[in-house]
N, C-alpha and C positions, 0 to 999 in steps of 0.2 A: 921334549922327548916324547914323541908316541909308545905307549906301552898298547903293542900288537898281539893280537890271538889268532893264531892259526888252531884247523884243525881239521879232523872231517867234519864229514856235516852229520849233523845232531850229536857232536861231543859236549856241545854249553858252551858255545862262546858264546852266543848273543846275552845268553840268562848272565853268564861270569861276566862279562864287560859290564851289563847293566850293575851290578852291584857294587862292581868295583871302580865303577864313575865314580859312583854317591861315597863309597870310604874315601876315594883320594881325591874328591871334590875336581874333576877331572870332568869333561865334555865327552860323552861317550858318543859315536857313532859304526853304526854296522853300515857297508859298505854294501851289503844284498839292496838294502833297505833304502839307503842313498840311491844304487844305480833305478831299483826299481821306482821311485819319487820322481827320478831325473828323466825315465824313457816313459814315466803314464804306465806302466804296464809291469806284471808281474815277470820274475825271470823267468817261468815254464815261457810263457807266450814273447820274450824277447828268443831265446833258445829256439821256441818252432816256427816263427816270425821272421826272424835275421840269421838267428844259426849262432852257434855256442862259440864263434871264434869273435864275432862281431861282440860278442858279449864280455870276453876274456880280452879282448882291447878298451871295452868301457871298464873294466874293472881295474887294468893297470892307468888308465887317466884318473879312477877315481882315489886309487892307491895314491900315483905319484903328490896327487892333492890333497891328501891326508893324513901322511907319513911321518911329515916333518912339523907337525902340528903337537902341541900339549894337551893327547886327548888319550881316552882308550878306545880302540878300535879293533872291532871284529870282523873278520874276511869273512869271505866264502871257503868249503871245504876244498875247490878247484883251483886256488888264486895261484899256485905253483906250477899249474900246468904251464903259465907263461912265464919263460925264462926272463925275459925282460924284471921281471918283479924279485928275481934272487939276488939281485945289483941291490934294489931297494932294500929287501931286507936283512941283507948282508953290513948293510950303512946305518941300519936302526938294531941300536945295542938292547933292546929290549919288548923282543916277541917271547911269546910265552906258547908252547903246543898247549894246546887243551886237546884232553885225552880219553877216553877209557877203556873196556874189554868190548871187544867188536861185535858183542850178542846184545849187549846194552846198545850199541849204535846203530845195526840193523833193525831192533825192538823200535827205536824213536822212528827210525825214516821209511821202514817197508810201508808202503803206500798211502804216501807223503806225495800229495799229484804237485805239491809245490815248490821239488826237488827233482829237475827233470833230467839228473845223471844215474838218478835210484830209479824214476820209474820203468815200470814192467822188467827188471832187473832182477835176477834171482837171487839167493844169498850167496852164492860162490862168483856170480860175476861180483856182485858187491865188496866181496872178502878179498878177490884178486885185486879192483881198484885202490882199495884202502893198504893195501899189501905193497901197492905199486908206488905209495906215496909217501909212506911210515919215512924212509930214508931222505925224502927233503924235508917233510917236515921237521925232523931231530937235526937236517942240516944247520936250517935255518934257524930251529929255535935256542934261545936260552936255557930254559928247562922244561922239564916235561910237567906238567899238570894233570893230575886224574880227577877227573869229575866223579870218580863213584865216590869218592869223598864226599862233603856236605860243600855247597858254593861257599859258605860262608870258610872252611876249613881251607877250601882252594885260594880263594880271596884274600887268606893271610897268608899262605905259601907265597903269594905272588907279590904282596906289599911286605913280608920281612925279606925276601932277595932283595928287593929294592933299596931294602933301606940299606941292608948287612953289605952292596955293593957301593950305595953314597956313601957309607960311613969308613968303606974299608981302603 
């Protein structure tokens, strides 16, 4: 079973999956980080290069190939935008939103050139996108996650659900 992080971008998936490999001795991988390995290239430059749809088809092949896997695994904040990938995570019992208040996620990414759905974006388009998303994200997940917590505090949120669902 993959234990999944959605979320927007700069809520802490990457940072929460990394730590939460190492608690549950689990193979962590982030799916930005994969596709950008697999195309040579960062996603700004797959994004201005191929265009954002060519990139949201590599992100559901890298999904489909990672899903059913015993790992943790971090998306991108966009991975919702293709319907095709709510089939998948509707089939994996164990995504997690990571989350938090939208001044702390605007703070991490405003002029972030290596998020190129925020660049040159203002905070009300930003607030509109993340606004437009809140509802699959909470579709899709298990539970919600706040990162203004301590990662280490989130990290047990997410391994005593686990357990308190194996055992119940």
């Amino acid at each position: 079973m993959s234990i999944v992080l959605i979320g927007f971008m700069g809520s802490g998936k990457s940072t929460l999956g990394k730590q939460l490999s190492l608690i549950l001795s689990k193979p962590f991988i982030d799916l930005d980080a994969y596709i950008e390995a697999d195309e040579c290239m960062t996603i700004s430059d797959i994004f201005k290069l191929k265009g954002e749809s060519y990139f949201r088809e590599k992100e559901n092949l890298a999904l489909k190939k990672f899903i059913h896997r015993d790992i943790v695994l971090s998306t991108g904040g966009g991975i919702i935008e293709n319907p095709n990938n709510k089939t998948l995570f509707l089939k994996n019992k164990c995504n997690f939103w990571v989350d938090t208040n939208f001044e702390t996620l605007y703070n991490r990414i405003v002029g972030d050139l290596n998020r190129p759905n925020a660049i040159s974006k203002s905070y009300e388009e930003l607030l509109i996108l993340y606004k437009s998303r809140i509802s699959r994200y909470n579709e899709i997940a298990y539970i919600r996650v706040d990162t203004s917590q301590s990662i280490q505090t989130c990290c047990n949120d997410i391994v005593n659900k686990i357990i308190s669902d194996e055992n119940g």
